[in-house]
Backbone bond lengths (Angstrom), bond angles and torsions (degrees), N, CA, C in turn:
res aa  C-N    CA-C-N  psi(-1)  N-CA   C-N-CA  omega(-1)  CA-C   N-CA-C  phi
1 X - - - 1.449 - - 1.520 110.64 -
2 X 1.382 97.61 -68.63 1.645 98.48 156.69 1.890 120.17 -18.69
3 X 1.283 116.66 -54.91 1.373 133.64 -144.78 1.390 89.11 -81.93
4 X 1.044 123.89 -50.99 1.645 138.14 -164.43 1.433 87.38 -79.51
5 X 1.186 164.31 -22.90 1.116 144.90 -161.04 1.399 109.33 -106.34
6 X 1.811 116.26 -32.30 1.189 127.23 165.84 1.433 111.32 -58.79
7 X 1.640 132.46 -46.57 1.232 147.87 -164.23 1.518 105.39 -75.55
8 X 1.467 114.69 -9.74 1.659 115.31 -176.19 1.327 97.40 -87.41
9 X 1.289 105.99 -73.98 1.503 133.28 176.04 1.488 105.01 -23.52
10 X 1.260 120.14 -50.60 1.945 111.72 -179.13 1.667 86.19 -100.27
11 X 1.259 145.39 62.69 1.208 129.22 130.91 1.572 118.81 -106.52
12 X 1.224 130.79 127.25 1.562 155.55 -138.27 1.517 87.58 -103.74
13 X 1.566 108.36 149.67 1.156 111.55 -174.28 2.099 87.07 -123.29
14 X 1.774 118.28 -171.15 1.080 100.43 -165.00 1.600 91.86 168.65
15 X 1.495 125.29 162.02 1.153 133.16 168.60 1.494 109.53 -65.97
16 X 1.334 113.48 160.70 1.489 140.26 167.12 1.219 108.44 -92.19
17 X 1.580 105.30 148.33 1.412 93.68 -166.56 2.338 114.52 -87.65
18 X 1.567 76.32 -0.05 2.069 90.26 168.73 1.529 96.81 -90.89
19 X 1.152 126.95 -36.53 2.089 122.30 158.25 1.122 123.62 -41.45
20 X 1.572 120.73 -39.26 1.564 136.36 -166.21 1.087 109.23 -103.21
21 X 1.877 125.99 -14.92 1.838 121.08 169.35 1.476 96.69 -104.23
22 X 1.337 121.81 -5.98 1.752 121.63 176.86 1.572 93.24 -71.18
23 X 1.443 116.98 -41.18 1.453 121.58 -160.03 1.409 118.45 -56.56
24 X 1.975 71.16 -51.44 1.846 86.66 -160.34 1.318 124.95 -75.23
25 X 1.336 97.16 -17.94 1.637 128.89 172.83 1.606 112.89 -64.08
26 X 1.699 106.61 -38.54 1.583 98.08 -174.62 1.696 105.82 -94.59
27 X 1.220 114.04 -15.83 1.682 116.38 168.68 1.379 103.71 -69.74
28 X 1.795 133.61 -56.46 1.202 119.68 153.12 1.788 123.19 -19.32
29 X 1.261 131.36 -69.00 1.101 121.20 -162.24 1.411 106.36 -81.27
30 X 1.237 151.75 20.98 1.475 152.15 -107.14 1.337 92.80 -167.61
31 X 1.633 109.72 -62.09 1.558 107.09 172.70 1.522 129.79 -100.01
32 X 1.759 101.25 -3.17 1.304 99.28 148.09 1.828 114.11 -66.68
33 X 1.340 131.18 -68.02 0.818 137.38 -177.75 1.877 110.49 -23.07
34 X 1.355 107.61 -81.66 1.983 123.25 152.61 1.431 97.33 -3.07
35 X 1.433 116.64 -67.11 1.567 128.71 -138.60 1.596 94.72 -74.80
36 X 1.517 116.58 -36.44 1.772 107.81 -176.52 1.035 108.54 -128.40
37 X 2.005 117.82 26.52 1.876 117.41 122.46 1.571 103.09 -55.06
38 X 1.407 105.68 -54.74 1.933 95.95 -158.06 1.711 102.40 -68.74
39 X 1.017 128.86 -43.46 1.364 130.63 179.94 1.375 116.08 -43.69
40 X 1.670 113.49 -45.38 1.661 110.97 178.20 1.759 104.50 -75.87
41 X 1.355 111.09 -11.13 1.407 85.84 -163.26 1.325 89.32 -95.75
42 X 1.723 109.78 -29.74 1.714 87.11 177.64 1.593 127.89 -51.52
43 X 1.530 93.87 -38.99 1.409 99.65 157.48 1.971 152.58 -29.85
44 X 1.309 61.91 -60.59 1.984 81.44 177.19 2.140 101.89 -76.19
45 X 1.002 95.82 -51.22 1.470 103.60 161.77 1.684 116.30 -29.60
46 X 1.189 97.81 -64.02 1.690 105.37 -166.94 1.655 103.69 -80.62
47 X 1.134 111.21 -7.73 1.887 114.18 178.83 1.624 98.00 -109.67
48 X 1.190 123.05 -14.86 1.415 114.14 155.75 1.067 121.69 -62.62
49 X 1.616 109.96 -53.70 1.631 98.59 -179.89 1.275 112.89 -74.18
50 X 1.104 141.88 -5.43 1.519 146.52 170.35 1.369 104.48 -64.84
51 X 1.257 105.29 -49.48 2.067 109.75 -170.00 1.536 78.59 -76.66
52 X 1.104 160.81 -130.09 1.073 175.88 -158.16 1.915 102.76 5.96
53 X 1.053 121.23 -67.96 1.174 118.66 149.05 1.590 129.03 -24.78
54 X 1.477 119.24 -60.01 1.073 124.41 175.02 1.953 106.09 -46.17
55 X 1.454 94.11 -80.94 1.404 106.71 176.48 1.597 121.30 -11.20
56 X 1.699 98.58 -74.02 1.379 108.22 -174.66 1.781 110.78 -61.06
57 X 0.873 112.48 -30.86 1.823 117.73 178.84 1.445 108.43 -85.80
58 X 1.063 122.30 -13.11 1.335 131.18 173.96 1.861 103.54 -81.63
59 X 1.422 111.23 -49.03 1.542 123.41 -178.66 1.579 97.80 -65.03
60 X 0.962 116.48 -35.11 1.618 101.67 -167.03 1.518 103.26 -80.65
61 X 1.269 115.69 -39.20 1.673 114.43 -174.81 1.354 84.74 -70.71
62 X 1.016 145.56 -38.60 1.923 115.41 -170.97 1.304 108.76 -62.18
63 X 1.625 93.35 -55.85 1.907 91.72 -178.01 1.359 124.95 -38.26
64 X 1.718 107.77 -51.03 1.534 108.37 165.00 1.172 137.00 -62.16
65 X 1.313 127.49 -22.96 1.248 117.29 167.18 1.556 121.48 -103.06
66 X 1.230 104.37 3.11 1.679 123.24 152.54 1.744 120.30 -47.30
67 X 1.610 80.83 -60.12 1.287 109.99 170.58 1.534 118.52 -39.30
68 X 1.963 98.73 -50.36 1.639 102.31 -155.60 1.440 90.20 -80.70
69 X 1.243 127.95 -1.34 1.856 116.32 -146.70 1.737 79.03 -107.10
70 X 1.388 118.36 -43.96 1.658 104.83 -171.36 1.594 108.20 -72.30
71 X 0.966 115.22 3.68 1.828 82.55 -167.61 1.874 68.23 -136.66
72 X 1.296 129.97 63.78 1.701 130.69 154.61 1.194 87.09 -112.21
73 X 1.511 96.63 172.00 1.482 122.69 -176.65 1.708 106.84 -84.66
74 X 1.227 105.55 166.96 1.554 102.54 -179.26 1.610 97.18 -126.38
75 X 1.574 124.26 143.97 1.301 108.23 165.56 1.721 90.26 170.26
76 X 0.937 134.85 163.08 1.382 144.35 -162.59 1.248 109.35 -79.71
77 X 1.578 112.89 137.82 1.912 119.65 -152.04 1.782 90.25 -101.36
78 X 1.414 111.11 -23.66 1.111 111.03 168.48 1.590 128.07 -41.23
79 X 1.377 99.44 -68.42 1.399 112.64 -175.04 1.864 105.98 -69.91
80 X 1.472 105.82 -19.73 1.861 98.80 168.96 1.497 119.12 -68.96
81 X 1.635 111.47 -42.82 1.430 101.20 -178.52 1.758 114.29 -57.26
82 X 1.115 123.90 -23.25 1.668 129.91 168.38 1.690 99.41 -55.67
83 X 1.330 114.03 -45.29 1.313 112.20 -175.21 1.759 116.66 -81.21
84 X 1.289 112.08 -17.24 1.490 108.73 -149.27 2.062 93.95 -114.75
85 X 1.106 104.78 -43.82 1.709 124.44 -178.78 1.778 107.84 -98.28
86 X 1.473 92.86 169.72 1.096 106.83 166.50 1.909 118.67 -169.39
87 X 1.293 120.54 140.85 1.096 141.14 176.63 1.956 96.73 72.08
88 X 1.272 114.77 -151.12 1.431 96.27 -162.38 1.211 124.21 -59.17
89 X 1.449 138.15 12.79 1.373 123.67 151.40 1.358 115.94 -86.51
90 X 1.213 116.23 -4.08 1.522 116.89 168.38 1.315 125.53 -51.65
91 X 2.020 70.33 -58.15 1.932 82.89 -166.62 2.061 106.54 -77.38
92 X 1.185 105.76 -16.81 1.635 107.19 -170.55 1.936 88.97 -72.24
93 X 1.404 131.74 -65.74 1.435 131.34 166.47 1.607 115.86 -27.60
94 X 1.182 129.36 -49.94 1.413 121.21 149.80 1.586 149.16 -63.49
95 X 1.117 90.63 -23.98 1.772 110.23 158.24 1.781 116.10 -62.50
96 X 1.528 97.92 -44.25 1.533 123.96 -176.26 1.777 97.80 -43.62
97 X 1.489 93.86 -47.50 1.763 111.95 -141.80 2.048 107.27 89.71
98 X 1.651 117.74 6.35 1.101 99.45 167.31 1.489 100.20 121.35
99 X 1.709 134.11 -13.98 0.857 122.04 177.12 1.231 157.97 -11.58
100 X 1.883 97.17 -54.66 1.780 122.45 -175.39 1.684 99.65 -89.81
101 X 1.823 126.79 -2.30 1.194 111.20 156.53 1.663 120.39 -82.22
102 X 1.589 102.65 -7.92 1.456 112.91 -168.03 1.463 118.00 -99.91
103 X 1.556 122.44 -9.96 1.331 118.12 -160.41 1.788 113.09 152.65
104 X 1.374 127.52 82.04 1.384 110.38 163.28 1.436 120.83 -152.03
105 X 1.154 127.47 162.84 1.746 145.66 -170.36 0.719 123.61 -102.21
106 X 1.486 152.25 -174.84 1.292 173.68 115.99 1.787 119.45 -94.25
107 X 1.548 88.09 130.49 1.816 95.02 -165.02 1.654 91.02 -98.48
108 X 1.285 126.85 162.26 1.124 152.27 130.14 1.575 150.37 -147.44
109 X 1.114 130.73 -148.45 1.567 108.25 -174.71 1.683 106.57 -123.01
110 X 1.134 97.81 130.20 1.766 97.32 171.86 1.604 104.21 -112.11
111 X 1.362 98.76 150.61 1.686 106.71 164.10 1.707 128.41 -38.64
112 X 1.283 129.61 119.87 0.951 125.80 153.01 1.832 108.95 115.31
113 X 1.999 96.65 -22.03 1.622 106.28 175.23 1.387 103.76 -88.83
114 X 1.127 142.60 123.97 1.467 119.31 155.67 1.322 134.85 -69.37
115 X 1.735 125.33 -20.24 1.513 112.28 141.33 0.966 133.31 -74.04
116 X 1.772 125.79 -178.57 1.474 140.23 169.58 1.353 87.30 -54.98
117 X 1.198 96.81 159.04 1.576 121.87 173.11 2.057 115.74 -152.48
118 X 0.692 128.92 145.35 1.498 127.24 177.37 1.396 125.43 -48.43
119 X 1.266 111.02 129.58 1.727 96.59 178.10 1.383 126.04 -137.73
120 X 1.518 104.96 -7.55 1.235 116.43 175.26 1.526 105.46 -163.93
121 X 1.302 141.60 145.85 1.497 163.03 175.22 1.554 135.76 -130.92
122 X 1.337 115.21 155.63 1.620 103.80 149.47 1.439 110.96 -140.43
123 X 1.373 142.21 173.09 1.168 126.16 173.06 1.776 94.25 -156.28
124 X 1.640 112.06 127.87 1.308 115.79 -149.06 1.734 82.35 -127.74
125 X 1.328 110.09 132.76 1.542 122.56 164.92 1.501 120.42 -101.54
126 X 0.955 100.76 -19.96 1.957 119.99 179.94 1.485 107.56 77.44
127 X 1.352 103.17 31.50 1.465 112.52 165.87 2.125 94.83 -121.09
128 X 1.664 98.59 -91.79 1.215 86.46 165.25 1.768 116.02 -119.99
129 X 1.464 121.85 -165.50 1.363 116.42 -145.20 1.484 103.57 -125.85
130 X 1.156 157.20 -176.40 1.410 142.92 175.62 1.694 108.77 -153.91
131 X 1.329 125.92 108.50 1.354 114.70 171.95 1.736 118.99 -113.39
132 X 0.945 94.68 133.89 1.868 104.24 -170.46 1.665 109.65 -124.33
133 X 1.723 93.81 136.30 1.269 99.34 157.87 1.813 111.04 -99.80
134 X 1.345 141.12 162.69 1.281 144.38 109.75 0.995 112.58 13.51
135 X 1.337 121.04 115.25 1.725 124.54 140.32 1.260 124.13 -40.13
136 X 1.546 102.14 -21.10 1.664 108.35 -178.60 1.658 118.07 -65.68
137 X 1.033 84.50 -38.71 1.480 93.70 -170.60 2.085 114.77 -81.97
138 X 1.409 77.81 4.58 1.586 99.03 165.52 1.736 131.70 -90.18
139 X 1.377 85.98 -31.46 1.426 97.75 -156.10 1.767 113.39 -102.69
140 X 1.136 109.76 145.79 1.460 129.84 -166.63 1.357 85.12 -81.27
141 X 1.578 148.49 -29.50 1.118 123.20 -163.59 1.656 115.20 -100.69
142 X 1.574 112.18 12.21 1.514 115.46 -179.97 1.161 91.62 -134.12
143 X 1.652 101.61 176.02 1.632 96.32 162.27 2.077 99.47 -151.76
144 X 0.958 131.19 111.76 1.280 154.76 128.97 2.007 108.54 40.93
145 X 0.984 110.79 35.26 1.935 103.62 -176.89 1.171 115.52 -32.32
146 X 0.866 114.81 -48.60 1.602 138.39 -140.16 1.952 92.02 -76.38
147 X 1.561 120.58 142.10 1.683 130.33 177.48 1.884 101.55 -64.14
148 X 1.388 110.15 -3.20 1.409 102.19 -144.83 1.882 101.86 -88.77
149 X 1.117 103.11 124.91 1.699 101.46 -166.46 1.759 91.14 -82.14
150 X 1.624 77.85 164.54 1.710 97.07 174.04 2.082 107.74 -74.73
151 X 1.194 92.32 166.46 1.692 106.16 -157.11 1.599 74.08 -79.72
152 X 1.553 103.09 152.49 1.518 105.33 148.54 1.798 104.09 -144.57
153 X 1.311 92.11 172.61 1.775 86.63 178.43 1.732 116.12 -139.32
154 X 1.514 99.32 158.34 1.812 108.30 -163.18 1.371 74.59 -126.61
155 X 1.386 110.45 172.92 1.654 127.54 -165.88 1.740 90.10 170.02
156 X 1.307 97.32 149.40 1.398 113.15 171.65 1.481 124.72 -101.77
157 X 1.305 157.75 104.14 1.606 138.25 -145.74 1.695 94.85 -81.84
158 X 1.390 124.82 -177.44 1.236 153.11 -154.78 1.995 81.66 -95.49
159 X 1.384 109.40 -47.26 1.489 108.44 178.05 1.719 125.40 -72.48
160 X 1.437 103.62 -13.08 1.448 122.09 160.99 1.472 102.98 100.85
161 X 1.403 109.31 25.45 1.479 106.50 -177.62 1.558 107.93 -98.18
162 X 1.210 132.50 153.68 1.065 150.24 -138.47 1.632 90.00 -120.33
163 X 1.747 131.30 99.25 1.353 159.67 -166.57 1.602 103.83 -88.46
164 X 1.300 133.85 112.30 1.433 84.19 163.54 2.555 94.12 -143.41
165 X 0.693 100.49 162.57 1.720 112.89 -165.42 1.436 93.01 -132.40
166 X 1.180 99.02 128.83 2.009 135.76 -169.38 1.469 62.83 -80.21
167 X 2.410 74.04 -178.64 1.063 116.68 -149.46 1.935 87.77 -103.49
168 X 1.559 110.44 37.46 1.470 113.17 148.37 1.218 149.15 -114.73
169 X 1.474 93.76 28.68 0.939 107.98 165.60 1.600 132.66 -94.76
170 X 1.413 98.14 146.33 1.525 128.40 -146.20 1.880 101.40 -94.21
171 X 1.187 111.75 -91.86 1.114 120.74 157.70 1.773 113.29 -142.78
172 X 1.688 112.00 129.58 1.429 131.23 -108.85 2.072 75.33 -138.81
173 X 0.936 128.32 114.07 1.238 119.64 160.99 1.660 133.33 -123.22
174 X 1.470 114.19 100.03 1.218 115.88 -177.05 1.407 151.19 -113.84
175 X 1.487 131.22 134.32 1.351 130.13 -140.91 1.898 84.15 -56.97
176 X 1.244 109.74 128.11 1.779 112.09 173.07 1.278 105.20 -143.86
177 X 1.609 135.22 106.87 1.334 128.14 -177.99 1.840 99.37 -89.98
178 X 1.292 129.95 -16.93 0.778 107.48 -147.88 1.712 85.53 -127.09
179 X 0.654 126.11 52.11 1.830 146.44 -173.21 2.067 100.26 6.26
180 X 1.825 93.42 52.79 1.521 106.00 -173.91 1.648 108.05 -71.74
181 X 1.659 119.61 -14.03 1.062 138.40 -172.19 1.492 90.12 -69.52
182 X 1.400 127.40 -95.86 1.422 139.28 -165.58 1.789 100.56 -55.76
183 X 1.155 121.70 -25.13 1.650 99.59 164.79 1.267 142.97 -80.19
184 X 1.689 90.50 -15.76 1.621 116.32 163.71 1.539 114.80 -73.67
185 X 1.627 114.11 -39.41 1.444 112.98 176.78 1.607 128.48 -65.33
186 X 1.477 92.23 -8.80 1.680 116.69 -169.42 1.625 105.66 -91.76
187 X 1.240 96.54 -22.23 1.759 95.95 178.78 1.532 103.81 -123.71
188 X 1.111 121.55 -28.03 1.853 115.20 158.37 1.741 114.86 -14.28
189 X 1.131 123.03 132.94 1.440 139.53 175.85 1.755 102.28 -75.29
190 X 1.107 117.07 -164.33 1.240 124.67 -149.25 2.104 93.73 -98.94
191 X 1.660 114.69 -24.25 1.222 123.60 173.67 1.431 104.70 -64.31
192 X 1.386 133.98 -19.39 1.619 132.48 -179.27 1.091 108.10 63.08
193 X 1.274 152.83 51.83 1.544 172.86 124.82 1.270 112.12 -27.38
194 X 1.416 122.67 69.79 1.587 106.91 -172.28 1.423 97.34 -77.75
195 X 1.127 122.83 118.53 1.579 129.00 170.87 0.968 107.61 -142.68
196 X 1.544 114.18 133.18 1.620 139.69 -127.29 1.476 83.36 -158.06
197 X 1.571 150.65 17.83 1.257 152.69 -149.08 1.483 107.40 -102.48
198 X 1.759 94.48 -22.38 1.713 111.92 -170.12 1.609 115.18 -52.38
199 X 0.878 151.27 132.39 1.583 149.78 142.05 2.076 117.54 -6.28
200 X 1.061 90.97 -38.73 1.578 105.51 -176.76 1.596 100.01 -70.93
201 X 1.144 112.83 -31.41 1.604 107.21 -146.28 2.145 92.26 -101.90
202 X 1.265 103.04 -18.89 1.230 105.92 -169.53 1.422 135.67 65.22
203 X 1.705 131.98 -171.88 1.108 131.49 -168.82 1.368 117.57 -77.05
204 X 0.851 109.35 158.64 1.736 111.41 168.33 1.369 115.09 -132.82
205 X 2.058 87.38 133.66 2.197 89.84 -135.44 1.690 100.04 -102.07
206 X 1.595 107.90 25.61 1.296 104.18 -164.42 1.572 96.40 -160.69
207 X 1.582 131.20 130.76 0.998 135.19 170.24 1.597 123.65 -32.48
208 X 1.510 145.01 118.54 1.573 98.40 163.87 1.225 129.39 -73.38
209 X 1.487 114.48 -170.10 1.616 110.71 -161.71 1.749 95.87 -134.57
210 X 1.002 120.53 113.12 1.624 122.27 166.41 1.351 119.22 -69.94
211 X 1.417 113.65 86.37 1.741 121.04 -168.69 1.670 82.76 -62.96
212 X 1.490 154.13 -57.10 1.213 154.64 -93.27 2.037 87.33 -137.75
213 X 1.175 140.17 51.60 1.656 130.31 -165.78 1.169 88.95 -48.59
214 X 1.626 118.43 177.30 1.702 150.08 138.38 1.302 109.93 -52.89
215 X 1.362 135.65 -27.77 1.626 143.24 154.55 1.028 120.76 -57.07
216 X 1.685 118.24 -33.64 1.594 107.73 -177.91 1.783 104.89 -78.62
217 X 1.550 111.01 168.02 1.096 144.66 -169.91 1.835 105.64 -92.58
218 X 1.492 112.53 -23.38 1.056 139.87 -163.94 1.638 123.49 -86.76
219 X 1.194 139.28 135.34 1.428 123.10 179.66 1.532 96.46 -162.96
220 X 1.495 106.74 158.32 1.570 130.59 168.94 1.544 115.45 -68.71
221 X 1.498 115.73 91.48 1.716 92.51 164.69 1.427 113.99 -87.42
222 X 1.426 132.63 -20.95 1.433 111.04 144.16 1.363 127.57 -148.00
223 X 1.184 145.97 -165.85 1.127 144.06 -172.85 1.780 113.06 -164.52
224 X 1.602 133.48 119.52 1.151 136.03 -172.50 1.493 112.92 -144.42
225 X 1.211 118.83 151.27 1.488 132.21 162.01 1.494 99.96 -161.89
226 X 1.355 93.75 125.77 1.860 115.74 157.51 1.428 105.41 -79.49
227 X 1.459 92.10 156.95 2.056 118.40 -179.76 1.620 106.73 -47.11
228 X 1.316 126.23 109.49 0.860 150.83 178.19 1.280 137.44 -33.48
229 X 1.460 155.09 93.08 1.950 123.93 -124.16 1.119 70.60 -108.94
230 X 1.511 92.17 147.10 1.402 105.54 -166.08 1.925 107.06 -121.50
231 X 1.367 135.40 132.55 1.386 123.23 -170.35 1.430 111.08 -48.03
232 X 1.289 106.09 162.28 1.712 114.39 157.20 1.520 131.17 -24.26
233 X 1.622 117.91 -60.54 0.770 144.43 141.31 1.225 143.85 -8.15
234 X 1.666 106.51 -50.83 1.259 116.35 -149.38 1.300 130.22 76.02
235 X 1.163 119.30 -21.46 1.534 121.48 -171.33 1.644 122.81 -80.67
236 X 1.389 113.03 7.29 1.050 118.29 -166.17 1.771 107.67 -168.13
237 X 1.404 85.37 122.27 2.186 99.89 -176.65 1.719 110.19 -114.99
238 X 1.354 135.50 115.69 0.616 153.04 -144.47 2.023 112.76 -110.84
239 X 1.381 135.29 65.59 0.856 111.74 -149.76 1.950 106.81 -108.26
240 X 1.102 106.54 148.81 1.719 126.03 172.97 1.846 97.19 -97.11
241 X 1.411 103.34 113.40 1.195 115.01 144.42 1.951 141.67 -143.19
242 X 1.233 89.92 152.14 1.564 81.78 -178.75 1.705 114.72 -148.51
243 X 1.438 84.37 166.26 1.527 83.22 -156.99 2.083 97.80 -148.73
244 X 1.418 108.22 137.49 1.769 120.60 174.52 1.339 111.48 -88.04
245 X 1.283 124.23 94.31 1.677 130.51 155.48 1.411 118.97 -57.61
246 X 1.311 122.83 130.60 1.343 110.19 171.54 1.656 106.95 -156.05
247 X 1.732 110.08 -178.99 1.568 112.32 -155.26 1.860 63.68 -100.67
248 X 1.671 93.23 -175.91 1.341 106.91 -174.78 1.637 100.65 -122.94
249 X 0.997 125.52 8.83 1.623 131.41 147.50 1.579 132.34 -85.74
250 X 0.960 114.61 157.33 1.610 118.67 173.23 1.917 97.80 67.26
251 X 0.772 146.01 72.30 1.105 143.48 147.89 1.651 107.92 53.25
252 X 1.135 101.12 148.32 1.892 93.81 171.71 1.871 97.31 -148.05
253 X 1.256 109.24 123.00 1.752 97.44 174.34 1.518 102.77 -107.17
254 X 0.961 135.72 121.04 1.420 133.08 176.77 1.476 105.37 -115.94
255 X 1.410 110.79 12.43 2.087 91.01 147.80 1.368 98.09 -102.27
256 X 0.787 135.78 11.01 1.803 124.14 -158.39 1.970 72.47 -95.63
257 X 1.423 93.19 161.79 1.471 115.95 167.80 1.586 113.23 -54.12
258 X 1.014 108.17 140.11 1.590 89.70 173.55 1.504 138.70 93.02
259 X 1.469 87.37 -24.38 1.801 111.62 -169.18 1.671 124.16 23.65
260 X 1.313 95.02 71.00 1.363 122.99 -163.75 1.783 115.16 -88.38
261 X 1.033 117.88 172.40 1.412 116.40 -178.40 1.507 99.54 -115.35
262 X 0.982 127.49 126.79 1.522 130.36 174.72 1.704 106.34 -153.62
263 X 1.821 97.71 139.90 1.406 110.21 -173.92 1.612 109.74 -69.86
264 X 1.256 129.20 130.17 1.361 123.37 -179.16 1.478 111.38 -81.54
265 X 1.274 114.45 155.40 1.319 108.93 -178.06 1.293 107.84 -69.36
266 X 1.612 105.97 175.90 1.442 121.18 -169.26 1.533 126.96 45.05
267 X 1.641 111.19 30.49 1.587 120.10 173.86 1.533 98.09 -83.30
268 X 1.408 83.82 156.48 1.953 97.57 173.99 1.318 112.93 -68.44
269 X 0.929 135.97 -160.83 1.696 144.82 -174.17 1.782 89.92 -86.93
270 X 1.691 125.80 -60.42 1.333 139.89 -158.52 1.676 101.96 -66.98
271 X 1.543 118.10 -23.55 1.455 109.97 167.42 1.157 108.59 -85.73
272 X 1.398 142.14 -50.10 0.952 143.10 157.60 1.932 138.59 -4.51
273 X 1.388 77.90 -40.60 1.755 113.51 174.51 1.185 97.83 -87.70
274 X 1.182 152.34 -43.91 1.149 146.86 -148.26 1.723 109.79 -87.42
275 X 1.291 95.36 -7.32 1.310 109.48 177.98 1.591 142.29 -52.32
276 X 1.516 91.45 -31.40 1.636 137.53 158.68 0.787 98.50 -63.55
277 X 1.307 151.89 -26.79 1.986 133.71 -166.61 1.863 89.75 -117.73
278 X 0.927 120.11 9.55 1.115 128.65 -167.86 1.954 111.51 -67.49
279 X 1.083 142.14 134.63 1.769 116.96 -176.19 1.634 89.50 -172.87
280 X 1.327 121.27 130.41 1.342 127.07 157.04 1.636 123.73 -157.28
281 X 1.424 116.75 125.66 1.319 127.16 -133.05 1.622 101.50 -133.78
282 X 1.174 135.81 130.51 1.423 121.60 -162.62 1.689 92.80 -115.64
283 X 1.317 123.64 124.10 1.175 130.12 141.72 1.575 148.59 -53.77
284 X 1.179 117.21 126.07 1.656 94.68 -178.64 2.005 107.33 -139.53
285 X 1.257 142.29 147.13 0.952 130.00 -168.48 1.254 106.27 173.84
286 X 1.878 99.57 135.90 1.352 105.45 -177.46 1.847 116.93 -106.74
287 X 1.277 100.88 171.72 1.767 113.96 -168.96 1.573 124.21 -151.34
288 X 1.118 114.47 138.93 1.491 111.42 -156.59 1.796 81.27 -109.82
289 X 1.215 129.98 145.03 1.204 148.18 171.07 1.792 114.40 -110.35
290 X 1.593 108.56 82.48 1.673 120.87 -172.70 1.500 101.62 -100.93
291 X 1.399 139.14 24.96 1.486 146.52 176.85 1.834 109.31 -53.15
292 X 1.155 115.77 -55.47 1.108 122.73 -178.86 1.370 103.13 122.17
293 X 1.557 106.77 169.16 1.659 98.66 -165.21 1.513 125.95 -75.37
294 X 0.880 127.73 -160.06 1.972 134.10 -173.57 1.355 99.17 -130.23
């Protein structure tokens, strides 16, 4: 009796082994669950600072070319293409009312969009001048169909040296009073050679400045402004422009409605991911041009 009472007393009690797969089973779903809380937030995290990025780099290029559009000259684009062109780009720039001194692109086709899409630009205020390639032609997740080469640019310095910036450039900004940028892009051949090196077009009295480096993450998918309404007067040009910032991951469609980021089909798993850094944000903003006349 004794013996049996001692033999209870040291018997150990302990999980079941349907207690110990109930267990392990609900810590399983517990830190799966944990595991893709932290994953979305890392997520949303890392596309915050992407949208946030966008934004603020988006605000500064308005300001600056806000900047370049108020303090340009004002005076009729008409009577410049006589000054700036000649023979049928003359007369096509006057038909415009002046357009291709004010703002224009080149469409072509990338993989995976089935329309034209933007691939190269300039947009000239007659203060300073702006040349852009495509994000497309940036990005690991498209690739370029289209014969149409990237823009590059020649310039002459104030010292008479002969400047010239490949076809990496991003967005390209240069002192241009005489909007020699967009009149050069208007007669440029199919190589996109903006070269402004000519005697006609003159010096250029100020370095340009690459708001857009080969370091940034960042690129132009497009950039536009129509002919400018200009007051009664003359004394005053009024311009609407806008322009699509975007990261150079995760896809970006900017004809689609919306100008949205969406993964294209047939990406690997590693583009796919990239989707998260993904951000594209369309700008739009207007500017009164009080410079004085040309």
């Amino acid at each position: 009796m004794i013996n049996d009472r001692i033999k209870n007393s040291e018997k150990k009690e302990g999980f079941t082994l349907i207690e110990l797969s109930l267990s392990i089973a609900f810590i399983s779903v517990l830190s799966l669950a944990v595991a893709l809380i932290i994953t979305n937030s890392i997520s949303a995290y890392h596309r915050g600072l992407v949208l946030n990025q966008i934004n603020t780099t988006g605000m500064e290029l308005v300001d600056d070319m806000r900047a370049a559009v108020q303090n340009a000259p004002v005076g009729s684009l008409k009577v410049l293409c006589e000054t700036m062109l000649d023979g049928d780009a003359e007369a096509a720039c006057k038909k415009e009312g002046g357009q291709r001194l004010v703002a224009a692109r080149k469409m072509g086709k990338v993989q995976e969009i089935n329309e034209d899409v933007p691939l190269l630009g300039v947009f000239c205020t007659g203060n300073y001048s702006y040349i852009w390639n495509s994000g497309y032609r940036f990005s690991e997740d498209f690739e370029v169909t289209s014969a149409e080469n990237a823009a590059t640019f020649k310039y002459r310095s104030l010292a008479n040296e002969e400047i010239s910036y490949s076809e990496d450039i991003r967005l390209l900004k240069v002192k241009d009073g005489k909007r020699a940028v967009c009149a050069a892009f208007s007669e440029t051949s199919d190589s996109n050679v903006i070269n402004i090196y000519d005697e006609k077009y003159g010096k250029v009295e100020e370095d340009p400045i690459e708001l857009l480096s080969e370091n940034s993450n960042l690129a132009l998918y497009d950039l536009y402004a129509p002919v400018p309404a200009m007051s009664g007067g003359m004394n005053n040009a009024y311009y609407s422009v806008s322009f699509v910032l975007g990261t150079l991951q995760g896809g970006a469609n900017v004809v689609a409605q919306g100008n949205y980021c969406a993964t294209p089909e047939g990406m690997e798993n590693s583009a796919i991911e990239n989707f998260d850094y993904c951000a594209i944000n369309k700008f739009n903003f207007a500017a009164q041009a009080i410079g004085g006349g040309e």
